[in-house]
N, C-alpha and C positions, 0 to 999 in steps of 0.2 A: 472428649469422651467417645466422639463417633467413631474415631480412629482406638481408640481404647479394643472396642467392643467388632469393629469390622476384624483387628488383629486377633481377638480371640475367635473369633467365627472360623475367621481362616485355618489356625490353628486345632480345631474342632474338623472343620472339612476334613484336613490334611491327616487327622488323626482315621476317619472314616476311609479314606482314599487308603491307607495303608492298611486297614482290618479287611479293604477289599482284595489285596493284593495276597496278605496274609491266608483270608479263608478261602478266597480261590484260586490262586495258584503257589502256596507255600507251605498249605495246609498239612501234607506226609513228607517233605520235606522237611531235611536235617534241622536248618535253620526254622520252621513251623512247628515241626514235635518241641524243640527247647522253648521255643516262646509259649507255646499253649501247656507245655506238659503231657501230651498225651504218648500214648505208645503205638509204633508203626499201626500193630492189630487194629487199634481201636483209632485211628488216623483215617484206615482205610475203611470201616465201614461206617465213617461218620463224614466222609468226603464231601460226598454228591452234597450231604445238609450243610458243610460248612462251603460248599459253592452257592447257594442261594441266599444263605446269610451272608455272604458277602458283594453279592448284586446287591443286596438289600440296603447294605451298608453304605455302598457306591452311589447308589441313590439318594440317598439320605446327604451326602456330601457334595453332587450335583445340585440339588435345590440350596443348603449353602449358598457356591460358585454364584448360582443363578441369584438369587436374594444379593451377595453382594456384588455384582455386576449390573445392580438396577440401582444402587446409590442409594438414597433415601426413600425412593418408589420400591426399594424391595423388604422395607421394613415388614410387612407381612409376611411375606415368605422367608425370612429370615428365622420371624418370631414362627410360624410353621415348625419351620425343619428342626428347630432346636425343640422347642417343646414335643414333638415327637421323639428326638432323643433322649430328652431325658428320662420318657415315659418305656421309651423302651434299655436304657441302660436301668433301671430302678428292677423293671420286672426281670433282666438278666441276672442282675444282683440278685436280686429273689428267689430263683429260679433255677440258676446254671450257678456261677457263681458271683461271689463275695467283689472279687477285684474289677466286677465289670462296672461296680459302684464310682469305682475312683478312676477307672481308666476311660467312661464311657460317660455317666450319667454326671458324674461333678464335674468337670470340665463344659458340660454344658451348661449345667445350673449356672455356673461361673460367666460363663458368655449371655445366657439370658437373662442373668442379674443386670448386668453392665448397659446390657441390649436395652433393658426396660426400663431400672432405675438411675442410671446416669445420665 
């Protein structure tokens, strides 16, 4: 199961590491407008915010890395960094939109299910 639940983590980072790549350097780009939907206009004056939300993100995937790179001494910071995801996929769901529910915040539930009850 430890193996179970470090695969989902990773998978989780990895998902993080790419919302980093996406808001800060893909964000008015071709390939950025299709994924997010937005329009150049509204690309370009929501940039600089979709650059810091994705430091934000990148961090959030570093503590991850760092949790599993400490084996079983990173069970805290594991359980950390997911439960701040979730908490912040839930309020984007809420908030921004709908699909940050399933792209953000379930994907975590899902690893910190694993993480805690298996």
């Amino acid at each position: 199961m430890q193996l179970l639940a470090n695969g989902l983590i990773g998978l989780v980072a990895f998902l993080h590491f790419y919302f980093l790549v996406l808001e800060m350097f893909l964000w008015d780009k071709p390939f950025g407008l299709r994924t997010v939907g937005h329009s150049r206009s509204l690309a370009a004056t929501t940039k600089v915010l979709a650059m810091n939300q994705g430091l934000y993100n990148g961090f959030l995937a570093a503590g991850l890395v760092w949790g599993l790179s400490l084996g079983d001494a990173g069970y805290s910071i594991k359980l950390f960094f997911l439960t701040c995801i979730v908490i912040a996929g839930i309020f984007g769901g809420l908030t921004a939109s709908r699909i940050i529910l399933f792209v953000q915040a379930l994907p975590a539930v899902v690893a910190l299910g694993v993480l805690v009850f298996l």
